[in-house]
C-alpha positions as CSV (number, residue, x, y, z in Angstrom):
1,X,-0.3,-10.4,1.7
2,X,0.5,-11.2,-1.7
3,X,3.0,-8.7,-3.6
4,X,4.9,-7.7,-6.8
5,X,8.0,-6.1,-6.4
6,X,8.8,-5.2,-10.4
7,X,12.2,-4.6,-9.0
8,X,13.9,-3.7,-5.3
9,X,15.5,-0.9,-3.4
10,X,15.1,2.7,-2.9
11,X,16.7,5.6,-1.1
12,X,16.1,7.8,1.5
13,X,14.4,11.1,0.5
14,X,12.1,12.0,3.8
15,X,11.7,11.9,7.7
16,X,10.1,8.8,6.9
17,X,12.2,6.8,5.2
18,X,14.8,7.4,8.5
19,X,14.4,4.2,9.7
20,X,12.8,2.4,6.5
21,X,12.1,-1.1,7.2
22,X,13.2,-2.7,3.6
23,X,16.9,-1.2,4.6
24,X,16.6,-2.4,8.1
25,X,15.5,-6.1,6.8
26,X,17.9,-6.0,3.6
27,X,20.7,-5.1,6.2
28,X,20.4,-8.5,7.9
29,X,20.5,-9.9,5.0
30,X,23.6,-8.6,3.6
31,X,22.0,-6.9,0.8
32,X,22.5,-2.3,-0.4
33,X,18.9,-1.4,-0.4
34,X,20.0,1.8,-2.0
35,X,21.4,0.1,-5.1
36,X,17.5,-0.6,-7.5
37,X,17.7,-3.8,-9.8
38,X,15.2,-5.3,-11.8
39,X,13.4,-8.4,-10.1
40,X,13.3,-12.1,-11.3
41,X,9.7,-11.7,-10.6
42,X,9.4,-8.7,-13.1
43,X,6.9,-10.3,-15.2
44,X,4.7,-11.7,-12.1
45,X,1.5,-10.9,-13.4
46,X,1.5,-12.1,-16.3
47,X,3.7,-15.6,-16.2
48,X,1.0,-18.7,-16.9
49,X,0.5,-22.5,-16.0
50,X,1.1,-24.8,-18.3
51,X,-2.9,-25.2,-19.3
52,X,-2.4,-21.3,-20.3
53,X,-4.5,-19.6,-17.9
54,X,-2.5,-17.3,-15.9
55,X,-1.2,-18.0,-12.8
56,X,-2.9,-15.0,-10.5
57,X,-6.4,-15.1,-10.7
58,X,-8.9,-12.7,-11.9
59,X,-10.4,-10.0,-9.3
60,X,-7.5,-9.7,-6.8
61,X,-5.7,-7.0,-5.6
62,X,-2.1,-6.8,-5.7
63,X,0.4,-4.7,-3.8
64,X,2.9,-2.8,-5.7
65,X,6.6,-2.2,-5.0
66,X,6.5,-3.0,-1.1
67,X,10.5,-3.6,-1.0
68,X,10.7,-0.2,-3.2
69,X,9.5,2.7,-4.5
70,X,7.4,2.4,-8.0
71,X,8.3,6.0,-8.8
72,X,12.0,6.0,-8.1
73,X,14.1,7.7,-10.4
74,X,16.6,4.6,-11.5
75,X,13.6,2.7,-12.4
76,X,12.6,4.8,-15.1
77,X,14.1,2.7,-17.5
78,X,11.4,-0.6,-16.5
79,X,8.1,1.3,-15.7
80,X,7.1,1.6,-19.1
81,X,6.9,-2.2,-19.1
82,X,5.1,-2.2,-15.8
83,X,2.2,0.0,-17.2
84,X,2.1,-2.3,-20.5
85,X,1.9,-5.5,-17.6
86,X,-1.1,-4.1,-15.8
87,X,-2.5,-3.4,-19.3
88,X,-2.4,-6.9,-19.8
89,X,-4.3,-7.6,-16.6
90,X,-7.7,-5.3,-16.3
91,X,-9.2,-8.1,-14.4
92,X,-6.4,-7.2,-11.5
93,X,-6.4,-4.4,-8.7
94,X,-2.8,-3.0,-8.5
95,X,-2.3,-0.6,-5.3
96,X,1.1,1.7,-6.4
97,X,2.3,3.6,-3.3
98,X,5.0,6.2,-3.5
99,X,6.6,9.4,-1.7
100,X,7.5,10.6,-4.8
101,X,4.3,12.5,-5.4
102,X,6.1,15.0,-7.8
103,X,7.3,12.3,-10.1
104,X,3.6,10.4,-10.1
105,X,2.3,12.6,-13.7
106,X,5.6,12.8,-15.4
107,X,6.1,8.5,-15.4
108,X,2.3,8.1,-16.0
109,X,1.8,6.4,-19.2
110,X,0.6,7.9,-22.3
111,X,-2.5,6.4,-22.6
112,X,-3.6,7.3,-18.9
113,X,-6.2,9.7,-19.9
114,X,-8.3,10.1,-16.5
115,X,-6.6,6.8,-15.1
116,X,-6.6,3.3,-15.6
117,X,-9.7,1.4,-14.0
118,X,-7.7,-1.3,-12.1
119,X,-4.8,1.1,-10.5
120,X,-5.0,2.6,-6.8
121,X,-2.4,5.5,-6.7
122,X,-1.6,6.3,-3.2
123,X,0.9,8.3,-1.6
124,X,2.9,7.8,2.5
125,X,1.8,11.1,4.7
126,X,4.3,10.3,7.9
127,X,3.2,13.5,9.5
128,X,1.8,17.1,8.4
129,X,5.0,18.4,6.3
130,X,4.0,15.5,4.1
131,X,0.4,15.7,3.6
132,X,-0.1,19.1,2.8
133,X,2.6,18.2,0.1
134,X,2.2,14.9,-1.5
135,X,-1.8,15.0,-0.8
136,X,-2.1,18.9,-2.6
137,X,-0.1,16.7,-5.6
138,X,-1.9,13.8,-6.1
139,X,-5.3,15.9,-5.9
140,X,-4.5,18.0,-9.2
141,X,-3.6,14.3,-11.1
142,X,-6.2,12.6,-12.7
143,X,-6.8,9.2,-11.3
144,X,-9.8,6.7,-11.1
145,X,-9.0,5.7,-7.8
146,X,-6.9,7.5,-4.9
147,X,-5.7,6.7,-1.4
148,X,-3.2,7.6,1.1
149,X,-1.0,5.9,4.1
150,X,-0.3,7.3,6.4
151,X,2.9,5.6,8.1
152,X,5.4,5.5,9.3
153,X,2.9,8.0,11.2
154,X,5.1,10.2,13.3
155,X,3.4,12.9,13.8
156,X,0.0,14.7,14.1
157,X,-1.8,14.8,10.6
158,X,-5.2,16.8,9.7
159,X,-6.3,15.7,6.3
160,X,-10.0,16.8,6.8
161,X,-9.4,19.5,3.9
162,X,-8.5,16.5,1.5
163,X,-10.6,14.0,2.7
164,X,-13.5,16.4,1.5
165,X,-12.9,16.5,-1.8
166,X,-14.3,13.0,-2.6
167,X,-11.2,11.8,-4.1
168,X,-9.7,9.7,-1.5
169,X,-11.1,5.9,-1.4
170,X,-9.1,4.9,1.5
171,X,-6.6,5.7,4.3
172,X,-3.7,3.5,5.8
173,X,-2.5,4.1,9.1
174,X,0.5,1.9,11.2
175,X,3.5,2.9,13.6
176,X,7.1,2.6,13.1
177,X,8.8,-0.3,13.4
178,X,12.4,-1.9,13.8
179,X,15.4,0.4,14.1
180,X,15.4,3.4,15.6
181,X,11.4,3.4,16.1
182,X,9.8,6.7,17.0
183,X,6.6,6.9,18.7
184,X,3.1,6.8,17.6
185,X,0.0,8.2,19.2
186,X,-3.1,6.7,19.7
187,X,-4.7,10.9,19.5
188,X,-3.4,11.3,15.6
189,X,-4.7,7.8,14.8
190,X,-8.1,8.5,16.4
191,X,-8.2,12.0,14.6
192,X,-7.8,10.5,11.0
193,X,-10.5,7.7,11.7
194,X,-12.5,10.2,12.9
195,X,-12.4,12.3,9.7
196,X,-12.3,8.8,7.4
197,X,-16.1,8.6,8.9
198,X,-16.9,11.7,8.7
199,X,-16.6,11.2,5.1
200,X,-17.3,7.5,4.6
201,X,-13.8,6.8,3.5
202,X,-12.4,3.6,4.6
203,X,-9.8,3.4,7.0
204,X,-7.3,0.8,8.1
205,X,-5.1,1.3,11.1
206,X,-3.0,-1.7,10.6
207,X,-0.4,-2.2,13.2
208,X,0.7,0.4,16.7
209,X,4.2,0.4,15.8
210,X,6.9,-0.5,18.1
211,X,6.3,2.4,20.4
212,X,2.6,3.3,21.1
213,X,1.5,5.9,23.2
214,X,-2.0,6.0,24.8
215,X,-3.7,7.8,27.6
216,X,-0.1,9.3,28.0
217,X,1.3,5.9,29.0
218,X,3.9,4.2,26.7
219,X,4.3,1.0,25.1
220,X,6.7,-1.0,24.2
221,X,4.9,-3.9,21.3
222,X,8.3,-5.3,19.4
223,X,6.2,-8.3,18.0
224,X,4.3,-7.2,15.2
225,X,1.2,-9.5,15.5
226,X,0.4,-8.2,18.8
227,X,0.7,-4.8,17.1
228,X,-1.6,-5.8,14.6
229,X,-3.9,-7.6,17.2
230,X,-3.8,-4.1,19.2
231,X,-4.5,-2.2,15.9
232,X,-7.9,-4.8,15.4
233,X,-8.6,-4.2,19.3
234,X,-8.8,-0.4,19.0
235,X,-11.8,-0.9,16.9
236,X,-10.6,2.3,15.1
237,X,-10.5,1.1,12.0
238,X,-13.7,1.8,9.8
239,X,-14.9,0.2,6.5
240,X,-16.6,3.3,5.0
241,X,-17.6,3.3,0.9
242,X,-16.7,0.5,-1.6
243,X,-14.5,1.3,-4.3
244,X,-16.1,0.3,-7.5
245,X,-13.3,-1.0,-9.6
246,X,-14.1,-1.7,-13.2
247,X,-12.1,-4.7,-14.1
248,X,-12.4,-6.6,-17.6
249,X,-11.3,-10.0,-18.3
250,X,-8.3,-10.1,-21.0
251,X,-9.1,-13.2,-22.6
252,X,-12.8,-13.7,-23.2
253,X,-13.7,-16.8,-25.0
254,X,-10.3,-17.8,-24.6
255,X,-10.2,-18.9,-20.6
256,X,-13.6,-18.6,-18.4
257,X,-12.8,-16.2,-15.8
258,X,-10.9,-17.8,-12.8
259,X,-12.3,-15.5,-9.5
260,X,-10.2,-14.9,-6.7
261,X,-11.3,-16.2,-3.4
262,X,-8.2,-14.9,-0.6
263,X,-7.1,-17.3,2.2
264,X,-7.2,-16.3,5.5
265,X,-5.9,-18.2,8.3
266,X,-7.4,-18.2,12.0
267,X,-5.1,-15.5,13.4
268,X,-6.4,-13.1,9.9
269,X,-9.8,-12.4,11.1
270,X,-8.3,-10.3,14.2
271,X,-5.4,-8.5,11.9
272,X,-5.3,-5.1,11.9
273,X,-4.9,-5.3,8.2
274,X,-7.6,-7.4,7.1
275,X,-9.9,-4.7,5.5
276,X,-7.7,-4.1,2.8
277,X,-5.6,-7.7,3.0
278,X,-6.0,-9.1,-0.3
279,X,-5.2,-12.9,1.5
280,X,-2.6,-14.7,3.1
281,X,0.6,-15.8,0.1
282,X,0.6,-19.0,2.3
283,X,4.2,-18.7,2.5
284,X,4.5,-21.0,5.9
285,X,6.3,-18.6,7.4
286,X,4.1,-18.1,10.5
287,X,3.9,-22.0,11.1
């Protein structure tokens, strides 16, 4: 999966950021997830090769703000010059995910108008508490394209009433890892593939969590491949309506248009995240 983090850390504001993962793997590593800096890789999307042409290619997508939040109050003073970044790249799908719902129109940027063509906005929906809230926000702001995730899923969530509207393209789903994990049900991820169909809205459950419960049996999957593998087994996941994302090369007549193809290795095509994996980063780690 290939990432931009504009900068890192967050802090806890929900049930489920309890046990978040990015403090959880910043821990081991020695590192205060609750203190926000700017990255090295601030400028990621735009940096270039020494020919010119930029070094991420055109039509990609490109996950936002993984290790943080992009809405998070102490980064206030860099998202202008995120906006002005994915400005520069229309030919690029960025994918922003937040729990701050109520922060999402007061740090849009001014010339947002209805949305910008090549930005997802999504919002986390661990159980109902959280949907009825963030979902009932993001529905009243303008946006060309919307989606939700629903993880850390830890409870039961009914989002039929939002689903309906039309506005949502897509919907997440995963279990809890790492420290602390609570469980997750196969029922409430059956329920929200269910209503993704029902309305032809894709839906990706991407991994069972660490604890998965099924059939009232529970189990115990600490390796997160198998959890993906489980996720891809279910066969709950459901590719429903293409997006249709707008995107404009920057530089015509300048540099031809360089498409993005994504690499998948052999163990991708049975990931639970492959219908909204924008390729493998190649980063040898699973060598």
């Amino acid at each position: 999966m290939i990432i931009w983090n504009p900068w890192h850390g967050c802090h806890k504001i929900s049930e489920g950021c309890q046990h978040c993962y990015m403090y959880f793997l910043d821990r081991k590593r020695g590192i205060d997830t609750s203190k926000i800096y700017r990255t090295e890789n601030f400028n990621l999307p735009v940096q270039r090769r020494r020919d010119g042409r930029f070094k991420l290619p055109s039509w990609m997508q490109l996950y936002v703000g993984l290790s943080t939040d992009f809405f998070v109050e102490e980064a206030d003073q860099w998202r202008d010059e995120a906006w002005h970044i994915m400005r520069q790249r229309p030919d690029i799908i960025f994918r922003l995910l937040t729990k701050r719902a109520e922060r999402i129109e007061k740090c849009l940027p001014k010339d947002w108008g209805d949305g910008y063509e090549n930005v997802l906005l999504q919002v986390t929906t661990e159980n109902q508490r959280r949907a009825d809230e963030r979902l009932s926000i993001l529905l009243d702001i303008p946006a060309k394209h919307k989606g939700f995730m629903a993880a850390p899923l830890i409870g039961d969530v009914d989002a039929e009433k939002f689903l309906a509207t039309g506005q949502f393209e897509e919907v997440l789903c995963g279990g809890e890892n790492y420290d602390g994990a609570r469980p997750c049900n196969y029922d409430w991820v059956k329920k929200l593939s269910d209503q993704c169909r029902k309305y032809d809205v894709t839906f990706d459950f991407i991994e069972t969590g660490t604890v998965f419960i099924k059939d009232g049996k529970q189990y115990n999957i600490p390796d997160k491949r198998t959890q993906s593998l489980q996720a891809f087994k279910s066969e709950l996941s459901f590719q429903g309506k293409k997006p249709d994302y707008k995107l404009i090369n920057p530089e015509p007549g300048i540099f031809d248009t360089e498409e993005y193809t994504p690499f998948f290795r052999e163990h991708c095509h049975t990931c639970g995240s492959r219908l909204t994996c924008n390729g493998c980063s190649n980063c040898g780690n699973c060598e």
